[in-house]
Structure formats: structure tokens, C-alpha cells
C-alpha positions as CSV (number, residue, x, y, z in Angstrom):
1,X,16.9,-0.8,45.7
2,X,15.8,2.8,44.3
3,X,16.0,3.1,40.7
4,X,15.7,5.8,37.6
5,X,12.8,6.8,36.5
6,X,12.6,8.0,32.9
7,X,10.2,10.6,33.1
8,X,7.8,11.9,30.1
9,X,6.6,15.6,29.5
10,X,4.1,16.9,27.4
11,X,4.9,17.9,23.8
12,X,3.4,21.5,24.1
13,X,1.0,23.2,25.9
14,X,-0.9,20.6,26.7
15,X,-2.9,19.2,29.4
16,X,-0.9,17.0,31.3
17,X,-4.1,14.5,31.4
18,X,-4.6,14.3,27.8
19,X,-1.2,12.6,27.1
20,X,0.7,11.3,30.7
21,X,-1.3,8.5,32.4
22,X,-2.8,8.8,36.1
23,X,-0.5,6.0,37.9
24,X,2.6,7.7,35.8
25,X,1.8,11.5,37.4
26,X,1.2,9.9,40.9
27,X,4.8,8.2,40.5
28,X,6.2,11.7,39.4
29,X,5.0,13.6,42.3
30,X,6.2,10.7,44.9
31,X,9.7,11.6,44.3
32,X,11.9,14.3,45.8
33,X,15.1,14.3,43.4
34,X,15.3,15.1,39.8
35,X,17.7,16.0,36.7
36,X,16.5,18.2,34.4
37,X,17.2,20.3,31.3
38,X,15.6,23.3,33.0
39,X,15.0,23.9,36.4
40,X,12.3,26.6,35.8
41,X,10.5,24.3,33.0
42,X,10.9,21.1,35.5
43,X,8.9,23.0,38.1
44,X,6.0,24.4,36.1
45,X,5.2,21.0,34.8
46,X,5.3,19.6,38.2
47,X,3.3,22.4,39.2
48,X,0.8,21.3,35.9
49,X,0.7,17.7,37.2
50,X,-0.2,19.2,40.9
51,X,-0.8,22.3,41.9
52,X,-0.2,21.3,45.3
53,X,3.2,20.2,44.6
54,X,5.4,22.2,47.6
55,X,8.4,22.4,44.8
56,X,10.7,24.4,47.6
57,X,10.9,20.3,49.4
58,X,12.6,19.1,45.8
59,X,16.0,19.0,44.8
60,X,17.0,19.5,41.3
61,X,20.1,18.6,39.2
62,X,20.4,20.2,36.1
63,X,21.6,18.4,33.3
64,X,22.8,20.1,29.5
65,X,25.1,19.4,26.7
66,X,27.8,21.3,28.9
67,X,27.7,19.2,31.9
68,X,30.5,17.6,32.9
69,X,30.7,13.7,32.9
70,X,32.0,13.5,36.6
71,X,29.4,15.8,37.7
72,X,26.4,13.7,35.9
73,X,28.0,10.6,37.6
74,X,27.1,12.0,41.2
75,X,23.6,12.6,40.2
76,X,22.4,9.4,40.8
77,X,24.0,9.4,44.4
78,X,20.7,9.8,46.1
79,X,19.9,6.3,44.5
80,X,22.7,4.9,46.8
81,X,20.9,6.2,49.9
82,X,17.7,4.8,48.7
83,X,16.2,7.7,47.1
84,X,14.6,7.2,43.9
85,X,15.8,9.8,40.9
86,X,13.3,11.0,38.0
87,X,15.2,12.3,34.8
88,X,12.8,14.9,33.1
89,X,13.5,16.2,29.5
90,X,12.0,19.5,28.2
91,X,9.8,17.7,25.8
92,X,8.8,13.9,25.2
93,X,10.9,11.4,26.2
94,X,14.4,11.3,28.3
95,X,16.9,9.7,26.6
96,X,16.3,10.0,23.0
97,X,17.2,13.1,21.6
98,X,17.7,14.3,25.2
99,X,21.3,14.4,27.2
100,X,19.3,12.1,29.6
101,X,20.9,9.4,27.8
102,X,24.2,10.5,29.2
103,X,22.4,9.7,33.0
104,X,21.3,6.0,31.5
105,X,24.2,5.2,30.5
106,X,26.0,5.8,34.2
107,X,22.7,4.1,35.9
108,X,23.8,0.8,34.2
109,X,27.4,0.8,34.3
110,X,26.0,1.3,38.6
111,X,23.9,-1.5,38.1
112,X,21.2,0.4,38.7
113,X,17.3,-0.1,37.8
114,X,16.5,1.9,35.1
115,X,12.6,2.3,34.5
116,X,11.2,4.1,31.3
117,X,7.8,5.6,32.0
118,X,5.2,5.4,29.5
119,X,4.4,8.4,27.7
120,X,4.3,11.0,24.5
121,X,7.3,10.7,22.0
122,X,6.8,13.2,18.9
123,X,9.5,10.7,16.9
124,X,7.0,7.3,17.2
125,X,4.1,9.5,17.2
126,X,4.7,10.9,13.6
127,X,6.0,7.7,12.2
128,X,2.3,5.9,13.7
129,X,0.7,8.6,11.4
130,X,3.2,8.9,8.3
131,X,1.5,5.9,6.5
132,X,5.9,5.1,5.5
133,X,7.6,2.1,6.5
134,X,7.2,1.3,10.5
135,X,9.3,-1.9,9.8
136,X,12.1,-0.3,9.0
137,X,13.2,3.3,10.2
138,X,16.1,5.4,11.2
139,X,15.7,8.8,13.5
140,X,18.8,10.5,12.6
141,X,18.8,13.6,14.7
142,X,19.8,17.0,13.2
143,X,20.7,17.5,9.5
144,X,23.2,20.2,8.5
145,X,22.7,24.2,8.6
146,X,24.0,25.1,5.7
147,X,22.3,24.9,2.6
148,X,25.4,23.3,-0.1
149,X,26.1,20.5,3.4
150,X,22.2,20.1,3.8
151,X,21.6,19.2,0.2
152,X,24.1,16.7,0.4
153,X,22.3,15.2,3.7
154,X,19.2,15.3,2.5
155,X,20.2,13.3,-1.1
156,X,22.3,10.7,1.0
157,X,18.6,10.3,3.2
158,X,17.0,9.9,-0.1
159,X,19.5,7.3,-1.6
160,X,19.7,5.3,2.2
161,X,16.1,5.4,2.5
162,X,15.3,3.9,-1.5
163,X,18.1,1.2,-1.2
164,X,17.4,0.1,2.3
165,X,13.3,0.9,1.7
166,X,14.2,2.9,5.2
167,X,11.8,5.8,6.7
168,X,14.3,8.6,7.6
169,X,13.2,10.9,10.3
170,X,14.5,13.9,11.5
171,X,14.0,17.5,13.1
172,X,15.2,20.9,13.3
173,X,15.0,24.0,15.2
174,X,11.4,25.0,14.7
175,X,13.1,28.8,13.7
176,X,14.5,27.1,10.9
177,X,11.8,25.1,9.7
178,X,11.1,27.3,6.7
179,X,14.3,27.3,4.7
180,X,14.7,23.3,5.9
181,X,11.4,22.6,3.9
182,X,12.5,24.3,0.8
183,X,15.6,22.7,0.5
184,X,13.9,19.4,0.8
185,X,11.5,20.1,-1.9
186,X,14.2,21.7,-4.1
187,X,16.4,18.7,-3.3
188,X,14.2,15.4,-3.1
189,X,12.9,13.5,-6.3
190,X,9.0,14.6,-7.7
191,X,7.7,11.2,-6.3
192,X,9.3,11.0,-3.1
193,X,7.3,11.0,-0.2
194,X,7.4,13.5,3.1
195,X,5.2,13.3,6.0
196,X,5.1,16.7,8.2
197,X,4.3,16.4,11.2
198,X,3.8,19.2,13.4
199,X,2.4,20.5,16.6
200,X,1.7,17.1,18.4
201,X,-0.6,16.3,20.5
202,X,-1.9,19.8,20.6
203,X,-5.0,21.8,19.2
204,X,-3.2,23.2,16.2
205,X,-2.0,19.3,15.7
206,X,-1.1,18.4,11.9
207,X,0.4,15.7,9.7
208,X,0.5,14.8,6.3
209,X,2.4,12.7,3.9
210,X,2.2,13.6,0.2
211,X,4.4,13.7,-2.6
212,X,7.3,16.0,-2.8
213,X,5.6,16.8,-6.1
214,X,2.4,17.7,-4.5
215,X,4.3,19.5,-1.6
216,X,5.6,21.9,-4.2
217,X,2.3,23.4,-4.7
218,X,0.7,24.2,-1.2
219,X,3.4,24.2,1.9
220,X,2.2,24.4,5.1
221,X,3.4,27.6,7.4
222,X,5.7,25.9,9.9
223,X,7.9,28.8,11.3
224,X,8.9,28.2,14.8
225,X,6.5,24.9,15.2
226,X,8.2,22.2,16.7
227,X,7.8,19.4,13.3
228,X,9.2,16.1,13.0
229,X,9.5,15.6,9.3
230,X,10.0,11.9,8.0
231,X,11.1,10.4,4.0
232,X,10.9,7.4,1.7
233,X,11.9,7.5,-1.5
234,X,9.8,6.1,-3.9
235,X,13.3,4.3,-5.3
């Protein structure tokens, strides 16, 4: 039976060799159907993993927060006719932080082979490098915007993370990376510790876990760099 393929990307700019194995990009470029954040950003990275891909014989689906759930269902209806389907995200890994989840989901309720490709995730790759407790972590997405219901977040992080001794990991908009890390060294106790973690897997890569205390007096410029940042309180 054909099955779902859960398809990694890079993280960046990156060359497709340095971070997606050989046997995964000759999977990718077998198959013929796909759903996709972005059709246009789809394409150039098939055109990164071969620039002899003829992307005119593929078919695309595109996949976002707005699509509807009937619509996602018929997606996987090449699978029926014994076409295998690749899920691309526009960074990392389908299904976590991605709407590809959405597509699992259906695949199994259709009984349908589901097959995770091995590849870059920015979330495991900070926590490998944070030095904080692998053991036990939570990735809990987006935190509030605004700056009173973000403080509040990030103090209930901090009390979670000392009671439960439980990295929490999160992200942002890279845009709003700036005001994000001032509110978390305005907001988190002297001895707490942070690990930022920017720019995977790329040239301009970096990550370090210090203090909040010794945050506060050297920050690093992280406007518009996609940054996973990561917590455990010292509690």
C-alpha cells in the first residue's frame, strides 16, 4: 500500500547535503504528489535537492492554517490509487509546529502508513546543545504578544519548569525576537537559566545557555533570526 511520507527541509539557507541524508533526498525526488505550506518554497527546495527535478510533472496540494478540514482529507486520495504522498513543511520537520499534523492525523484514522523521514528539527537540536534537562522537557509553541499577558507566560514557564525541574522551549516570530528577549530578562529570576539558540544549522549558527543574570549584561542581536529559546529555573 502507498503511504505518507513526512518529509524534512533545511532550517535555512543551507546545503541540502549538509543536513538531509542521501537515501532520504532519493526518496523525495521518487515521488510525484505533495502538500505543502508553499508551493513556490516546495519547488525551490526540490529544485536544491535536484536540479534536474522536471517540477512541471509534480502535483502540489497546498496546506495552511486556513485550509479546510474536508479539503485536507482528499489530499491523501492519491494514496488510495497507489501513489505515495510527501508532506513538506517550510522549515524542519512536518508535523510539529507545522499544520502537517492536521494531514497525520487523517492518514491514521485511513489506516494509512505514515513514515517520518529522518532529518533537521531546530526544537531537538537546541535542547541537544542547551546543557538543560533532556529528561524532561515541554515545547510549548508561541507565548503571548503582549507584553502584561507575556509576563505572565513567561513567570508561569518559570514556576512549571522549577517545580516540575522541566526544560521549557519555545519560539517566536524572528521580527519579534528583540522585545521577547527583554521581557524575559526583565521577567525571569537572576539565576535562571536561558539557552538561545539561533540560526541552526547554518554559518552564522549560535547557542548559548547562561544565566539570566549574565544575559543582562551582553545580549546577542537576534532581530529577524529564526531562535528557539529554551528555560530552567534554578528553583
Amino acid at each position: 500500500m502507498a503511504k505518507l511520507y513526512l518529509i524534512p527541509t533545511t532550517l535555512g539557507e543551507s546545503a541540502t547535503d549538509h543536513v538531509i541524508p542521501t537515501d532520504v533526498s532519493s526518496l523525495i525526488l521518487k515521488l510525484n504528489y505533495f502538500i505543502v505550506e508553499n508551493i513556490r518554497t516546495a519547488r525551490r527546495y526540490l529544485r536544491k535537492l535536484d536540479p534536474q527535478c522536471n517540477i512541471d510533472d509534480l502535483i502540489f496540494f497546498e496546506l495552511n492554517q486556513h485550509t479546510d478540514s474536508h479539503i485536507i482529507q482528499t489530499y491523501l486520495d492519491p494514496i488510495a490509487k497507489g501513489f505515495d504522498v510527501g508532506i513538506i513543511s517550510e522549515a524542519g520537520c512536518p508535523g510539529v509546529a507545522d499544520p502537517g499534523a492536521e494531514v497525520v492525523k487523517h492518514a491514521h484514522l485511513k489506516n494509512i502508513d505514515v513514515v517520518p523521514l529522518v532529518g533537521p528539527s531546530s526544537i531537538l537540536l537546541s535542547l541537544m546543545a542547551s546543557g538543560l534537562n533532556g529528561q524532561n522537557f515541554a515545547f510549548v509553541g508561541y507565548i503571548p504578544v503582549k507584553t502584561d499577558e507575556r509576563s505572565k507566560a513567561i513567570k508561569e514557564l518559570e514556576r512549571k519548569s522549577g517545580i516540575e525541574n522541566q526544560t521549557q522551549i519555545f519560539i517566536e516570530a524572528p521580527y519579534r525576537n528583540t522585545p521577547l528577549i527583554q521581557d524575559l530578562l526583565k521577567t525571569l529570576g537572576e539565576n535562571t537559566r536561558l539557552c538561545i539558540a539561533c540560526d541552526l544549522t547554518l554559518e552564522t549558527e549560535f547557542v548559548k545557555t547562561k544565566t539570566v543574570g549574565q544575559w543582562r549584561k551582553s545580549v546577542p542581536e537576534l532581530n529577524k533570526r529564526p531562535t528557539i529559546f529554551l528555560l530552567l529555573s534554578s528553583k
